[in-house]
KEVO-100312 format. One record per residue: residue number from 1; residue in three letters; chain; x, y, z of N, C-alpha, C in turn. Coordinates in steps of 0.05 Angstrom, whole numbers, plus 5000, padded with zeros to 4 digits. Each point is the difference from the previous one (the first is absolute). Last residue first. Example, Ala and Ser with C-alpha at 12.3 -4.5 7.8 and 13.67 -1.06 7.14 Angstrom:
% residues 2
<atom num="2" residuo="SER" cadena="A" n_px="5257" n_py="4955" n_pz="5142" ca_px="5016" ca_py="5024" ca_pz="5001" c_px="4985" c_py="5022" c_pz="5014"/>
<atom num="1" residuo="ALA" cadena="A" n_px="5006" n_py="4885" n_pz="4999" ca_px="4982" ca_py="5024" ca_pz="5000" c_px="5018" c_py="5024" c_pz="5000"/>
***
This chain:
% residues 129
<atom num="129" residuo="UNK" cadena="A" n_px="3705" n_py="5911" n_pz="2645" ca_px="4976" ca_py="5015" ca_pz="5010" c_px="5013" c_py="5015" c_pz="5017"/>
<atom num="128" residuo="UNK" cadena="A" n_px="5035" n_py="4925" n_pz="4969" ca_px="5002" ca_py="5020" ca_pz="4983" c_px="4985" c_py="5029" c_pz="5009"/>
<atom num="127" residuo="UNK" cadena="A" n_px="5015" n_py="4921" n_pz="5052" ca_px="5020" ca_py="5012" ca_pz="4999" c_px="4994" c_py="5024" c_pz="4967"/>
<atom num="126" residuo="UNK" cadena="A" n_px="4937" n_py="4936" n_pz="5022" ca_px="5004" ca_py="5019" ca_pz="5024" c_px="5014" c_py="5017" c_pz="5004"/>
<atom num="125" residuo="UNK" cadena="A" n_px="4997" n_py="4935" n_pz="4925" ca_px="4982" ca_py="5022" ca_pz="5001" c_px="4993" c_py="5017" c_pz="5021"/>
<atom num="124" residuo="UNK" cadena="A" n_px="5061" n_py="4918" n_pz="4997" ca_px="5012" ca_py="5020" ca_pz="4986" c_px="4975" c_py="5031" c_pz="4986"/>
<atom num="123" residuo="UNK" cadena="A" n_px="4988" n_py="4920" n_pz="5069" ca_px="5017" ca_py="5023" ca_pz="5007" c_px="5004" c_py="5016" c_pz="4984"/>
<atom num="122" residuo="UNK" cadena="A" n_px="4942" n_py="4946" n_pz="4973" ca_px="4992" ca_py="5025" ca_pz="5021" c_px="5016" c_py="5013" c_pz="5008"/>
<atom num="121" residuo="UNK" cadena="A" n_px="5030" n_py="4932" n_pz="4935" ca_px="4986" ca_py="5023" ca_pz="4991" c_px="4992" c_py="5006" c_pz="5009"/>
<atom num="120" residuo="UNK" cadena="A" n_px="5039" n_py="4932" n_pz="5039" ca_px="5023" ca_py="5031" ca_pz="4987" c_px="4980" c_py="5010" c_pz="4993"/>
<atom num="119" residuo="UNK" cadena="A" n_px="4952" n_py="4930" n_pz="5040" ca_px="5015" ca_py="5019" ca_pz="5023" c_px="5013" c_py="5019" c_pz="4983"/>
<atom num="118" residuo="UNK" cadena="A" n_px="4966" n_py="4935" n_pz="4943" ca_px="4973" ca_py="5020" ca_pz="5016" c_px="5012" c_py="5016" c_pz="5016"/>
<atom num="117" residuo="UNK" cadena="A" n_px="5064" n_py="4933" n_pz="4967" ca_px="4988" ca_py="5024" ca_pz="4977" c_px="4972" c_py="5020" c_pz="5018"/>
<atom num="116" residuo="UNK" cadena="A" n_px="5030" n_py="4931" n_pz="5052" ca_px="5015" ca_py="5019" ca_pz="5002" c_px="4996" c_py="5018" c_pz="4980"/>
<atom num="115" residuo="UNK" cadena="A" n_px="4939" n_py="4928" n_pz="5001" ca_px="5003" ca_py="5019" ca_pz="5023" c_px="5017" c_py="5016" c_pz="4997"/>
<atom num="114" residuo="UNK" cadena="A" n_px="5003" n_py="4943" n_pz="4932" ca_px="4981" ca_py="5011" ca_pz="5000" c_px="4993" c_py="5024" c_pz="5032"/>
<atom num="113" residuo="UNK" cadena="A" n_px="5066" n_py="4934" n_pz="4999" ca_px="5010" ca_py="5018" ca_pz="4974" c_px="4984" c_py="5021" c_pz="4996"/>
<atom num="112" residuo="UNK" cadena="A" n_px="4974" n_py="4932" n_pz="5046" ca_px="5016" ca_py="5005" ca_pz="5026" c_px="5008" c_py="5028" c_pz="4979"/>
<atom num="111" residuo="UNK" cadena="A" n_px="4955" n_py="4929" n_pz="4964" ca_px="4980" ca_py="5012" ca_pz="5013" c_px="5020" c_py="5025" c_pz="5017"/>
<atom num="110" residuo="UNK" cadena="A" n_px="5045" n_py="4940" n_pz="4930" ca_px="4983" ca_py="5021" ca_pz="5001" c_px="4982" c_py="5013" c_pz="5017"/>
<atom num="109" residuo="UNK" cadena="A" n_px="5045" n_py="4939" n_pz="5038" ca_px="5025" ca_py="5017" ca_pz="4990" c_px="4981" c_py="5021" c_pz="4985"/>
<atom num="108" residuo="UNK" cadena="A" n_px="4959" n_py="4926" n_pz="5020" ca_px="4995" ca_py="5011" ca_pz="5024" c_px="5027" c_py="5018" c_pz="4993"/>
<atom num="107" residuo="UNK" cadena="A" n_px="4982" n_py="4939" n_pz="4931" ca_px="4974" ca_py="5018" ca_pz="5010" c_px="5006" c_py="5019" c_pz="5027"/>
<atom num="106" residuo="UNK" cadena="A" n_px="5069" n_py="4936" n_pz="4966" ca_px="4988" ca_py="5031" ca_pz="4986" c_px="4976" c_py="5018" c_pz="5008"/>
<atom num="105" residuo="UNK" cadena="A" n_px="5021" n_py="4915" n_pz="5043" ca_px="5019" ca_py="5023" ca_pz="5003" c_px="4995" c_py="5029" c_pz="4987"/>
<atom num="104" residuo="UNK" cadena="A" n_px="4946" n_py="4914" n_pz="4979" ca_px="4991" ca_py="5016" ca_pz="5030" c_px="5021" c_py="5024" c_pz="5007"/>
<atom num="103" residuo="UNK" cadena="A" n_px="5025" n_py="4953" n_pz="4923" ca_px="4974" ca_py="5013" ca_pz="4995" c_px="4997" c_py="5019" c_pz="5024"/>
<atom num="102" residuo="UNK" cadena="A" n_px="5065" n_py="4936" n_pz="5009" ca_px="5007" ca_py="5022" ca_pz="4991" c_px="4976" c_py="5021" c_pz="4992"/>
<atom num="101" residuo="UNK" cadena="A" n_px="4978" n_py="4916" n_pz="5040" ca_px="5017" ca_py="5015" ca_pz="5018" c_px="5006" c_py="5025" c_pz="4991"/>
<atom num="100" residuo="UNK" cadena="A" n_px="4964" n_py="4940" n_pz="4935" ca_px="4984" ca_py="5007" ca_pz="5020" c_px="5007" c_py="5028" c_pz="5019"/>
<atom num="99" residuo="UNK" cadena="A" n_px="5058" n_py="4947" n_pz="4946" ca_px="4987" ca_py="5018" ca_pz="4994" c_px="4981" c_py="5012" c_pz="5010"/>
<atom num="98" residuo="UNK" cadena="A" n_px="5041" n_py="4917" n_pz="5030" ca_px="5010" ca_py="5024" ca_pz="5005" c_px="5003" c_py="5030" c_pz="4985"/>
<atom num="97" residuo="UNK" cadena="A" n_px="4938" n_py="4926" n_pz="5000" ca_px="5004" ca_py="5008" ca_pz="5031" c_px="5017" c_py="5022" c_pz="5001"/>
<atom num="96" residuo="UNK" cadena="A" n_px="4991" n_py="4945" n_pz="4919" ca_px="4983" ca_py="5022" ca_pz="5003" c_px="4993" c_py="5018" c_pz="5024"/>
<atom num="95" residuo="UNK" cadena="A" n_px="5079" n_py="4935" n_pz="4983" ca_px="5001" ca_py="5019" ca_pz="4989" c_px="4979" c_py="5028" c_pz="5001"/>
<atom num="94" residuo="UNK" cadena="A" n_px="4985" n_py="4911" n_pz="5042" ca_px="5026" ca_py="5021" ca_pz="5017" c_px="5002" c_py="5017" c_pz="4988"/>
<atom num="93" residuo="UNK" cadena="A" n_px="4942" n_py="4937" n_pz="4948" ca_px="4981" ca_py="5011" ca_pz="5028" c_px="5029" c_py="5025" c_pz="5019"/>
<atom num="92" residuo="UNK" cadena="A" n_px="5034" n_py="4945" n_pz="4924" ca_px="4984" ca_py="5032" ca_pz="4994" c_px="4980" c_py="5004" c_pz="5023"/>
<atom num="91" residuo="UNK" cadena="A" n_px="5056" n_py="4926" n_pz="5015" ca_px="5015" ca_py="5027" ca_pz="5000" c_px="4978" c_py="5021" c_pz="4978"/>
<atom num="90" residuo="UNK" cadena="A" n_px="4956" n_py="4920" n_pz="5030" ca_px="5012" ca_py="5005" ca_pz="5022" c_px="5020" c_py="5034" c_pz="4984"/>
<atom num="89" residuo="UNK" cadena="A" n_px="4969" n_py="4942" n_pz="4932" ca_px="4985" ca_py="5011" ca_pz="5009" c_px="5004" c_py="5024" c_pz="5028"/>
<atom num="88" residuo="UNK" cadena="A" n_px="5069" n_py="4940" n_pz="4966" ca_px="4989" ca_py="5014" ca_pz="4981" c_px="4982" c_py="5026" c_pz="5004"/>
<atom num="87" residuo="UNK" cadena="A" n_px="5008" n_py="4922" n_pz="5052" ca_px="5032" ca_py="5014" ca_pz="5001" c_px="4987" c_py="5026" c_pz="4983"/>
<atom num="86" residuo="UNK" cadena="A" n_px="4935" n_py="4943" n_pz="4976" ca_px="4999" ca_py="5003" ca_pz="5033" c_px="5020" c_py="5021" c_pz="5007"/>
<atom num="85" residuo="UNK" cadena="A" n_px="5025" n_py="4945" n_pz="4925" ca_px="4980" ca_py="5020" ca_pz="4993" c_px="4988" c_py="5010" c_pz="5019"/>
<atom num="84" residuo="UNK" cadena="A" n_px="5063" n_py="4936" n_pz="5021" ca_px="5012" ca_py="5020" ca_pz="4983" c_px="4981" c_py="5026" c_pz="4990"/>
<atom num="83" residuo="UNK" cadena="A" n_px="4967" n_py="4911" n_pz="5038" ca_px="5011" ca_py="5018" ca_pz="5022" c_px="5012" c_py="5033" c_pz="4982"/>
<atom num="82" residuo="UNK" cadena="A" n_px="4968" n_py="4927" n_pz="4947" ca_px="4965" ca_py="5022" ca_pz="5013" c_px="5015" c_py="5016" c_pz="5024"/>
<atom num="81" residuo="UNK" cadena="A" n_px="5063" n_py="4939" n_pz="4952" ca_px="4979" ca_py="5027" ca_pz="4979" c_px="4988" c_py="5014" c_pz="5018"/>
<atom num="80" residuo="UNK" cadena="A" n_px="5037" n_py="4925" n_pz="5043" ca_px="5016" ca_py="5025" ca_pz="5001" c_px="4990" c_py="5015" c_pz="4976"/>
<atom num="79" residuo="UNK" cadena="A" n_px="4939" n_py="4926" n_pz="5005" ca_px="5000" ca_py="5013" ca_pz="5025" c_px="5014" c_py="5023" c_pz="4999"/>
<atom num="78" residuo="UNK" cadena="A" n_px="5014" n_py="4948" n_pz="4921" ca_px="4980" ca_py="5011" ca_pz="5011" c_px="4990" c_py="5023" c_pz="5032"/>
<atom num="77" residuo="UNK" cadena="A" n_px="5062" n_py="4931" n_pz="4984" ca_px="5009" ca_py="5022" ca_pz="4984" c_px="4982" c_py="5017" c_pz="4997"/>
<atom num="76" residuo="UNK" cadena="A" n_px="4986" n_py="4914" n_pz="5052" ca_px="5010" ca_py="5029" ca_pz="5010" c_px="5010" c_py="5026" c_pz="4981"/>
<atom num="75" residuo="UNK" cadena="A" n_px="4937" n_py="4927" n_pz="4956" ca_px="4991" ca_py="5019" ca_pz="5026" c_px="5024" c_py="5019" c_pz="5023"/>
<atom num="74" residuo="UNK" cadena="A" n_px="5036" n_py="4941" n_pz="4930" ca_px="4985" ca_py="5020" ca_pz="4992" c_px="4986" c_py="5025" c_pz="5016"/>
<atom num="73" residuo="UNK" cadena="A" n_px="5031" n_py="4914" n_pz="5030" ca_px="5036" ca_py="5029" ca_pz="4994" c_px="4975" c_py="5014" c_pz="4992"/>
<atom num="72" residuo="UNK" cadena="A" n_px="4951" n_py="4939" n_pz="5021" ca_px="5010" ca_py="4999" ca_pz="5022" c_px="5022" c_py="5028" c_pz="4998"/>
<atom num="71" residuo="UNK" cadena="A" n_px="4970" n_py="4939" n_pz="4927" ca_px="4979" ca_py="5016" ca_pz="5008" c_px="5000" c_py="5021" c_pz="5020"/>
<atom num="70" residuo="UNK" cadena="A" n_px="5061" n_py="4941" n_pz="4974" ca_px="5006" ca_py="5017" ca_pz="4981" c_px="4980" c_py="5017" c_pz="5002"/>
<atom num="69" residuo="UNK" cadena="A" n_px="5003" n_py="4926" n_pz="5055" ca_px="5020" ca_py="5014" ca_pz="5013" c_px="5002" c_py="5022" c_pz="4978"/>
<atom num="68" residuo="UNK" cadena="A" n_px="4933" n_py="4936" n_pz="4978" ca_px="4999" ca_py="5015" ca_pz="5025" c_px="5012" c_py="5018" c_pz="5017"/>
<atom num="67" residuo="UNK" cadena="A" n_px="5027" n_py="4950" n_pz="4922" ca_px="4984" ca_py="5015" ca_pz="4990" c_px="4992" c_py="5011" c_pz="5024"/>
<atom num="66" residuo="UNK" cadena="A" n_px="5045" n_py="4927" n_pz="5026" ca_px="5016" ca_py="5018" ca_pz="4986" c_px="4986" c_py="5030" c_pz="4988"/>
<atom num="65" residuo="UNK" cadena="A" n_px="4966" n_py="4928" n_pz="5034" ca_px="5008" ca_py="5015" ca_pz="5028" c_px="5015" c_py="5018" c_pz="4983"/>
<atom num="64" residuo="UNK" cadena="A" n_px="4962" n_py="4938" n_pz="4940" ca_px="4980" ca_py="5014" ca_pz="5019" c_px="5013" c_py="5024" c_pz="5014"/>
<atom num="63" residuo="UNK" cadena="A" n_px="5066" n_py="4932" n_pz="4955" ca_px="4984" ca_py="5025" ca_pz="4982" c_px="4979" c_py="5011" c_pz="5021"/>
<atom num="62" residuo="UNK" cadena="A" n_px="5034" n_py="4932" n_pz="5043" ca_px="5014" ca_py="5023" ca_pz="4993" c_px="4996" c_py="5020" c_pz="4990"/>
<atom num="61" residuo="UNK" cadena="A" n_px="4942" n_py="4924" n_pz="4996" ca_px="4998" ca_py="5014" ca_pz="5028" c_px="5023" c_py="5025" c_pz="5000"/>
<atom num="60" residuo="UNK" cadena="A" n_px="5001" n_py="4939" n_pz="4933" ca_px="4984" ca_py="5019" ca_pz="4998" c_px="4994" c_py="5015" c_pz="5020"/>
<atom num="59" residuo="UNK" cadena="A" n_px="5075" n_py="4938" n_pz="5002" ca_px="5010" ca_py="5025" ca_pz="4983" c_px="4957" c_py="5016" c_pz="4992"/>
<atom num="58" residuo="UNK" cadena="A" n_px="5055" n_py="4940" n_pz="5072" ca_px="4966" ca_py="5009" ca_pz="4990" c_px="5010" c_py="5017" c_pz="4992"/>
<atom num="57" residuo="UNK" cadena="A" n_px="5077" n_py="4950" n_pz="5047" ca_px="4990" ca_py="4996" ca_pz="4981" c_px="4976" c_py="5000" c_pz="4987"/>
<atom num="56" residuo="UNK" cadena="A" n_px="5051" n_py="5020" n_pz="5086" ca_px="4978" ca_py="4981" ca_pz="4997" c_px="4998" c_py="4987" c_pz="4969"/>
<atom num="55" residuo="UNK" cadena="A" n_px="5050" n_py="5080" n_pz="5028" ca_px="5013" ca_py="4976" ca_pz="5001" c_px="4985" c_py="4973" c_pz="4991"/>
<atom num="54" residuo="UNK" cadena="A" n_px="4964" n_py="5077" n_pz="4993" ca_px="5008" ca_py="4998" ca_pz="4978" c_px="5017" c_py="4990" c_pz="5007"/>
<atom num="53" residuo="UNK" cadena="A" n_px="4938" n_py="5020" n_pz="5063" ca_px="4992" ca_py="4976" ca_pz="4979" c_px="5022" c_py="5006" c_pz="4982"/>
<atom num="52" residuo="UNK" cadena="A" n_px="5047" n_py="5054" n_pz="5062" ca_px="4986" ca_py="4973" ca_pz="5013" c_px="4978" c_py="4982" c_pz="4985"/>
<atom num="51" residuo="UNK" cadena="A" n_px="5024" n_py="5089" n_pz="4970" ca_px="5020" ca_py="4982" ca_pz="4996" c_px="4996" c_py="4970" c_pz="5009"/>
<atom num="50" residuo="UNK" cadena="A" n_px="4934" n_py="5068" n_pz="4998" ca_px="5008" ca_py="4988" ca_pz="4982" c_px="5026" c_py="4981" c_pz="5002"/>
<atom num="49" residuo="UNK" cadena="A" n_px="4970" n_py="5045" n_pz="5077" ca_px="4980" ca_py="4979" ca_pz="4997" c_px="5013" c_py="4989" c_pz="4971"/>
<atom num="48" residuo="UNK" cadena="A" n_px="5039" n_py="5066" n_pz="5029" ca_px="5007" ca_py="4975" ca_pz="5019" c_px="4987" c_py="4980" c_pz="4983"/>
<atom num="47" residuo="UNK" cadena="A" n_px="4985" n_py="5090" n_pz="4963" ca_px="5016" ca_py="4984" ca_pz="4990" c_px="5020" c_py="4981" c_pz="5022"/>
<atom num="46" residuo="UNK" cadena="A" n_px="4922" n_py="5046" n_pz="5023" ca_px="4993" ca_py="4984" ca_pz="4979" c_px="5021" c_py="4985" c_pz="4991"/>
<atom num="45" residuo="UNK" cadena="A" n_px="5010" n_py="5057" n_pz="5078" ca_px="4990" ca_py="4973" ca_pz="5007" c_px="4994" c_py="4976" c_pz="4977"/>
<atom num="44" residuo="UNK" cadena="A" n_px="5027" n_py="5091" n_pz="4989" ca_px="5021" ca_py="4988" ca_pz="5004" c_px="4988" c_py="4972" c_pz="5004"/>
<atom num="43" residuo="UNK" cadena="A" n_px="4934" n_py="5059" n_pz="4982" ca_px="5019" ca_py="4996" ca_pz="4978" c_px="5028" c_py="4975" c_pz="5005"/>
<atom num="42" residuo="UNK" cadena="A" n_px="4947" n_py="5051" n_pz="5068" ca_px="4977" ca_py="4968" ca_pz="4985" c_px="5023" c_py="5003" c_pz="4981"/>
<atom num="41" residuo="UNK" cadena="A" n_px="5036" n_py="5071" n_pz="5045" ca_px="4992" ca_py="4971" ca_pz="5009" c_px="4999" c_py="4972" c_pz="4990"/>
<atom num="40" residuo="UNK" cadena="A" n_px="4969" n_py="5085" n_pz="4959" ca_px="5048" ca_py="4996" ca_pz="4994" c_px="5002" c_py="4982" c_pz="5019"/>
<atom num="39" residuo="UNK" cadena="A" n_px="4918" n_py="5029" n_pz="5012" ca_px="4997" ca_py="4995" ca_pz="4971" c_px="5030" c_py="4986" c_pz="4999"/>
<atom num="38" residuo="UNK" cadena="A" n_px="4981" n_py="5051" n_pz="5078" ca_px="4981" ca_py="4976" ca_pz="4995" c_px="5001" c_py="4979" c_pz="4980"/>
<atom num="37" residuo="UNK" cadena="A" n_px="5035" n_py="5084" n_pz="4996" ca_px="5016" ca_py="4987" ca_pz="5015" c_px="4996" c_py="4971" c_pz="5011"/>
<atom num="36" residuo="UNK" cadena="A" n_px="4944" n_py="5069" n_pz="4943" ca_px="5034" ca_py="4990" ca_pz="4992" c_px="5007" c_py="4984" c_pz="5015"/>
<atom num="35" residuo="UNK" cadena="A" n_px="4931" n_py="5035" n_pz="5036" ca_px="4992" ca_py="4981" ca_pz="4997" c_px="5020" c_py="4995" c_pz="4979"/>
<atom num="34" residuo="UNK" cadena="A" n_px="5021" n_py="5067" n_pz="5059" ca_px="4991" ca_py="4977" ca_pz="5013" c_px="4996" c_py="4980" c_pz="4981"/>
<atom num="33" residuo="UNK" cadena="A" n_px="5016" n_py="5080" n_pz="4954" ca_px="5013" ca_py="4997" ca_pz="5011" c_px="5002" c_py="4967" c_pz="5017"/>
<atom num="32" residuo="UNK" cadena="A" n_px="4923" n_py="5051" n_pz="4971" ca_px="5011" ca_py="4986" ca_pz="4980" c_px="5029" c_py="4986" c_pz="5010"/>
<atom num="31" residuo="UNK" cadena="A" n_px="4959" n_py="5046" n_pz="5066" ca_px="4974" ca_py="4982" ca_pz="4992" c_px="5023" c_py="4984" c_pz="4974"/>
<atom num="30" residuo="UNK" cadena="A" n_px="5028" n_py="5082" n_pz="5025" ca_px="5015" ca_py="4982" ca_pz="5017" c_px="4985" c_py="4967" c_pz="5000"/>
<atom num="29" residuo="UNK" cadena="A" n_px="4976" n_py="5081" n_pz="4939" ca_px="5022" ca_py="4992" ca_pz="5003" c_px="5004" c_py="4973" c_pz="5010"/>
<atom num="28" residuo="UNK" cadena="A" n_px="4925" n_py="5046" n_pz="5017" ca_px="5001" ca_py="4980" ca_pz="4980" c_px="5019" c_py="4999" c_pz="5000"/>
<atom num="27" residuo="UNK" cadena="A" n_px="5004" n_py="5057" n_pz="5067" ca_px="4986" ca_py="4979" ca_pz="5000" c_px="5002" c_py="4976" c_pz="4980"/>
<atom num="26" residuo="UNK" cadena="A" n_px="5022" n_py="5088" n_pz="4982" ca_px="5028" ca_py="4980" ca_pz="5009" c_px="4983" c_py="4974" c_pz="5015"/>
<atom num="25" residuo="UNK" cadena="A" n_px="4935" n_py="5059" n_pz="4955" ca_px="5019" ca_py="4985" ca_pz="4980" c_px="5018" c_py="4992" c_pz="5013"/>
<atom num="24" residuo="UNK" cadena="A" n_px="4943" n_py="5041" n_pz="5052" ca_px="4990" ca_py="4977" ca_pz="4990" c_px="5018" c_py="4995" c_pz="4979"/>
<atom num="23" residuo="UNK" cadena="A" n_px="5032" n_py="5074" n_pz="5039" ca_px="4990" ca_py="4974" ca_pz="5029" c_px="4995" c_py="4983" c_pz="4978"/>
<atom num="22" residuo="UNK" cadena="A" n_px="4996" n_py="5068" n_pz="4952" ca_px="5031" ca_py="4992" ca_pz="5012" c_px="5000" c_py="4977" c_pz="5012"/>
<atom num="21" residuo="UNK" cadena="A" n_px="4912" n_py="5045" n_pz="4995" ca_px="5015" ca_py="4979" ca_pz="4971" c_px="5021" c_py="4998" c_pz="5000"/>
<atom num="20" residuo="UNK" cadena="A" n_px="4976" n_py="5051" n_pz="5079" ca_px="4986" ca_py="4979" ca_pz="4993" c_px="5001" c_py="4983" c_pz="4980"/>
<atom num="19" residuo="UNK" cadena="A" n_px="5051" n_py="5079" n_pz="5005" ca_px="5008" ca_py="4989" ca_pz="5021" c_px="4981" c_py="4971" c_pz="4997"/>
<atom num="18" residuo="UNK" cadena="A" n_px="4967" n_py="5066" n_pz="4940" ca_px="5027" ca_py="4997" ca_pz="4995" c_px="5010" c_py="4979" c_pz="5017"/>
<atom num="17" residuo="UNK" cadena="A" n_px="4920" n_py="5043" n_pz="5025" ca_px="4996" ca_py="4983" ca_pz="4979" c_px="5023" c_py="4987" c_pz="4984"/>
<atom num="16" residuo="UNK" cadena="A" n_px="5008" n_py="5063" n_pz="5077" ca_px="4995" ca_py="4983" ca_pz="4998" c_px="4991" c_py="4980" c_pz="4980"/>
<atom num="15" residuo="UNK" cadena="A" n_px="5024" n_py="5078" n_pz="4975" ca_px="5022" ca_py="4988" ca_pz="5014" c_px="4989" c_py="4974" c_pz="5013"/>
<atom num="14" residuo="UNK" cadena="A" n_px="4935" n_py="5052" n_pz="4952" ca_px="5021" ca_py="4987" ca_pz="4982" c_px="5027" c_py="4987" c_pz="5020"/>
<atom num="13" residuo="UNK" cadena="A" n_px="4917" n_py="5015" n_pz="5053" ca_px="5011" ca_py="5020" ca_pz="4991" c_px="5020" c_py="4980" c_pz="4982"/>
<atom num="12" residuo="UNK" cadena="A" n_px="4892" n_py="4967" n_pz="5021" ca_px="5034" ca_py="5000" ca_pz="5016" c_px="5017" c_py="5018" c_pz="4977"/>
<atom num="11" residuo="UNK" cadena="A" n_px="4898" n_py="5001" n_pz="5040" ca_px="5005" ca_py="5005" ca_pz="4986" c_px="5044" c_py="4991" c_pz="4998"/>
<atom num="10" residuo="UNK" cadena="A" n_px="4911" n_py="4972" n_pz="5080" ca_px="5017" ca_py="5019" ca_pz="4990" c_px="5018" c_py="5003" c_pz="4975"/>
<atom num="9" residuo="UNK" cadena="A" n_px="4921" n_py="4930" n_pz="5013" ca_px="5024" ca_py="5012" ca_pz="5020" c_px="5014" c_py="5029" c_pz="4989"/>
<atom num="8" residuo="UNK" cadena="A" n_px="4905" n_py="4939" n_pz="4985" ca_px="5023" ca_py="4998" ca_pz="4981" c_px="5025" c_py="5012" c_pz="5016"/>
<atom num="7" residuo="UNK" cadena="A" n_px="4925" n_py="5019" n_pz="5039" ca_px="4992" ca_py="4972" ca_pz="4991" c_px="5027" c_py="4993" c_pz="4988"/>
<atom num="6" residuo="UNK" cadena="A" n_px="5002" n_py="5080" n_pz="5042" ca_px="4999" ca_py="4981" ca_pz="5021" c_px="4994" c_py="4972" c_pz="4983"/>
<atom num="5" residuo="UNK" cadena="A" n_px="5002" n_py="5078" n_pz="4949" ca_px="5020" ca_py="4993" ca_pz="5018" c_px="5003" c_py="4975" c_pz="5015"/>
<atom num="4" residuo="UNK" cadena="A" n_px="4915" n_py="5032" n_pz="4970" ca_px="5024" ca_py="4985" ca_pz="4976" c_px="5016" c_py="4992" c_pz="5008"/>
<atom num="3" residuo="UNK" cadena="A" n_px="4950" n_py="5046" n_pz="5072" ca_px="4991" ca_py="4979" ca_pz="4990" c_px="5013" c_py="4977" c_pz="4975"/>
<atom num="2" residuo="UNK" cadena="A" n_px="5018" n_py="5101" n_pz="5003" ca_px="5008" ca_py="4984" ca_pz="5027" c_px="4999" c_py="4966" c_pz="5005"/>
<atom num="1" residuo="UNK" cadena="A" n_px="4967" n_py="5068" n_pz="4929" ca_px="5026" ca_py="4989" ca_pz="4994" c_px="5010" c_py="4984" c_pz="5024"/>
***
């Protein structure tokens, strides 16, 4: 098993495994986040650009930039889906953390319950005797 160990690493405890997909989903988060913003940019810049040929007078060139900018909303509406669902994701990773926690509580409340039941019934068979 040593050798395993060492090839593959050490085995990670649900808490850690918890903390690590946390990490990596506010990660994505902030990834989607950035490129919204990237997005709500180029957007503004589009509708410069339209207005400016649509002084010009290229009503097809309009249409173009125009469809581009409808391409442009989509993809961010989009984007806040995949954040929202992420969000989503993120609070049942906290929720299961904080089950977790309670699990680990219980367990160590029973284990503790279990000792003292072992302590009354010696005491209480020492004392009968």
């Amino acid at each position: 098993m040593g050798w395993l160990t060492w090839l593959v690493g050490k085995p990670m405890t649900p808490k850690e495994l918890l903390r690590r997909n946390q990490r990596l989903v506010n990660k994505a988060i902030r990834n989607i986040e950035r490129e919204k913003y990237n997005l709500e940019k180029q957007e503004q810049k589009q509708i410069v650009e339209i207005k400016k040929v649509a002084q010009k007078n290229q009503p097809d060139v309009v249409r173009a930039l125009a469809n581009d900018l409808v391409r442009t909303r989509n993809h961010i509406k989009k984007l806040m889906k995949m954040k929202a669902n992420l969000q989503g994701v993120s609070l049942q990773l906290t929720t299961l953390e904080a089950q977790q926690s309670i699990t680990q509580a219980v367990h160590h409340a029973t284990l503790v319950l279990r000792g003292l039941n072992r302590h009354v019934t010696y005491t209480f068979r020492t004392l009968q005797l």
